[in-house]
C-alpha positions, 0 to 999 in steps of 0.5 A: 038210437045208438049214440057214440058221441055228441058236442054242442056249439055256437053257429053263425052263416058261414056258407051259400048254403047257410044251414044256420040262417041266424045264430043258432045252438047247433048239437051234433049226434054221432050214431053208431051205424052197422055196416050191413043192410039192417045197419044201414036201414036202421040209420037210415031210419033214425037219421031221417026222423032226426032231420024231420024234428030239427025241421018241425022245430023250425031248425035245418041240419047240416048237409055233409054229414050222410047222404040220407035225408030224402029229397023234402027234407033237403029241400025244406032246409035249404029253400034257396 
């Protein structure tokens, strides 16, 4: 994982679609994507497999960031 910058802050419900149900660490990652088909592909795939830990870890992760979760992962972080 190509990584170009990460922060960390303090969280609490501020949307319909709290992302955060309670107080929460939140960590921001910013991966390096390149803009071609293998680029993309591989963020795809590293994206994907960071929302599915933050999930197996009981987290969520926050929707307007990318487009790439898949359908079960949007909809076991945001059941309402």
């Amino acid at each position: 994982m190509n990584r170009n910058a990460e922060s960390s802050r303090r969280i609490r419900d501020e949307t319909f679609l709290p992302w955060a149900r309670e107080q929460y660490a939140c960590i921001v990652i910013n991966l390096r994507v390149l803009h071609d088909a293998e680029g993309i592909a591989a963020a795809t795939r590293q994206f994907r497999a960071a929302i599915d830990e933050a999930l197996n870890l009981g987290g969520s992760y926050f929707l307007t960031y990318h487009r790439w979760a898949t359908k079960e992962q949007v909809l076991k972080a945001y059941p309402q």
